[in-house]
N, C-alpha and C positions, 0 to 999 in steps of 0.2 A: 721744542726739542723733546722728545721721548727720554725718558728716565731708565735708567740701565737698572733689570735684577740683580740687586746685592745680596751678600749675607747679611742678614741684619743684624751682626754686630758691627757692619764695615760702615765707618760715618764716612760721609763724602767728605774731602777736601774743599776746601774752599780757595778763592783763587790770591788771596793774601796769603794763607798756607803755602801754598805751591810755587808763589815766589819768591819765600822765604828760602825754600828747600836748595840744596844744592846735589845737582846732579852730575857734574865732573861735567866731562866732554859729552856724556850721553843727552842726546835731542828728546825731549817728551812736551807731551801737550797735557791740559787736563780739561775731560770733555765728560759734565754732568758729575763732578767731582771725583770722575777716578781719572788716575794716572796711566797714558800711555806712553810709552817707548815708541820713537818714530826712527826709521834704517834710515841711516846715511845715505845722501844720494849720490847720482853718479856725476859723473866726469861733466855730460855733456847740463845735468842739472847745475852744477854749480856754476859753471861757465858762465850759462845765462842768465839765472839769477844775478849772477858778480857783473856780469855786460848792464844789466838793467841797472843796478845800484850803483856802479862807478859812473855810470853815462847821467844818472840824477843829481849825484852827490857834486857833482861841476853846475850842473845847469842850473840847480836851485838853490845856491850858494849866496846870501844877501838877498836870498826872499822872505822869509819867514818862515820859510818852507825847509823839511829836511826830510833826507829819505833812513828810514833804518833797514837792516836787515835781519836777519831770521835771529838776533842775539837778542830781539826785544819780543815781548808777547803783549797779546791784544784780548783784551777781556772781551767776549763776546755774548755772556750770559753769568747768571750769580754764582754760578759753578764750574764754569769753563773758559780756558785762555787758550789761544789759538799764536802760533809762531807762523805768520806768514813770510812768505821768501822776502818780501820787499813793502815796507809801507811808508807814508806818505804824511807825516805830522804837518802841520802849519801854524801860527799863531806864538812862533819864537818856542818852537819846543826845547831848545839847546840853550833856554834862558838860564843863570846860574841857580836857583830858584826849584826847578827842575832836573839836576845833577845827580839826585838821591833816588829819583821816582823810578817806580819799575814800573808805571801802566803812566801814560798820557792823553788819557779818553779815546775819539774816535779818533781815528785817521782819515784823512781825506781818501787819499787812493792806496789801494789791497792790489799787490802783485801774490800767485799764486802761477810758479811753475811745474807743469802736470808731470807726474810720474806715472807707469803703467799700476803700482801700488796705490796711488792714492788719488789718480783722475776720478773718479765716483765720486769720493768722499770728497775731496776737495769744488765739483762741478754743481753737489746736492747739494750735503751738507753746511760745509764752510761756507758756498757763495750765500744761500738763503741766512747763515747768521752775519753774514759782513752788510748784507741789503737791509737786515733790520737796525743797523747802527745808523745812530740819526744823523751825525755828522760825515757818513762815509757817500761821494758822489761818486764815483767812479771802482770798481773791481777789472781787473786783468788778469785773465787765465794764457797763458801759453804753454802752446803747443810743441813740445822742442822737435816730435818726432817728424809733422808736418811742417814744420816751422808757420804755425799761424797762430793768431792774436785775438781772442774773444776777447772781448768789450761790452760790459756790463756798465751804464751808467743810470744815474737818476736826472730827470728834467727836473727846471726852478718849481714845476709844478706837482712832485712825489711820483711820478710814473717812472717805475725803470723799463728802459729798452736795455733789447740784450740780442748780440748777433756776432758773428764771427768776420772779421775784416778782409777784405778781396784777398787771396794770395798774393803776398809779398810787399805789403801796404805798409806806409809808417803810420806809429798808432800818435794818433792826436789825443790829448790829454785835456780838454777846455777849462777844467776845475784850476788846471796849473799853467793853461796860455803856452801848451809846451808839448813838441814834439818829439818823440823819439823814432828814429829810423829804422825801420825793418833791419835793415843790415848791422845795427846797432846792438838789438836786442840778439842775434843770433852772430853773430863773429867771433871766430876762430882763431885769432891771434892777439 
């Protein structure tokens, strides 16, 4: 990750720093230890993200497995934590043990749904720092405007494949043994 020009009085944040901080209802991320402010998303964002995270928060109930969303951050570098819409702990992260923790290492699986604001950044960026967490098998980008589903996984062997799934496909999940249906992740009621 490239280093952002500071003032050189401005010391970066660090990401214990940053999640001490309290910033009300406002959404920020911290990328290379500065702080940004990230805009509320829309209508048809939240939906889908909320579609994806209620539809996990059933299915992976007495797995070990739990899904968060965007109220938890994901350390992605020594200086940067990343709020993605939907991720994917395993390994009892809701053990009592872990009630205090504001980072729970890598996540299995990274949902990221795209906004016209931040499809780049989230496509470039963000995917290449969730592909370098050692523990992370699987990232999902959607598309809400096409309604399609990139699929970014890693083989048992460190190769990630990466490709965009047929229109109107449910996305298989192999890390979780677990399917979510097209019509699942995009529904309207």
């Amino acid at each position: 990750m490239a280093t952002h020009a500071l003032d050189p009085a401005y010391e970066r944040i660090s990401v214990e720093e940053f999640l001490d901080m309290d910033f009300g209802d406002a959404r920020t991320e911290l990328e290379d230890g500065v702080i940004y402010m990230m805009a509320g998303g829309s209508e048809q964002h939240a939906r889908i993200s909320g579609n994806i995270f209620a539809f996990l928060r059933v299915r992976l109930r007495g797995t070990g497995c739990r899904p968060y969303n965007s109220d938890f951050a994901l350390q992605t570098a020594d200086f940067t934590a990343r709020i993605p819409d939907v991720s994917i702990y395993c390994g009892n992260p809701s053990a009592p043990e872990n009630a205090r923790k504001k980072l729970l290492g890598d996540p299995r699986v990274v949902f990221e749904v795209l906004s016209p604001s931040t499809a780049m950044k989230d496509q470039r960026v963000k995917l290449e720092e969730y592909k370098a967490l050692a523990g992370t098998t699987e990232i999902v980008l959607v598309d809400p405007d096409a309604e399609r589903v990139r699929r970014v996984h890693r083989t048992p062997d460190g190769v990630w494949h990466d490709g965009w799934l047929p229109e109107g496909s449910d996305l298989h999940l192999p890390s979780l043994d677990l399917t979510i249906p097209h019509d699942e992740i995009f529904a309207r009621d």
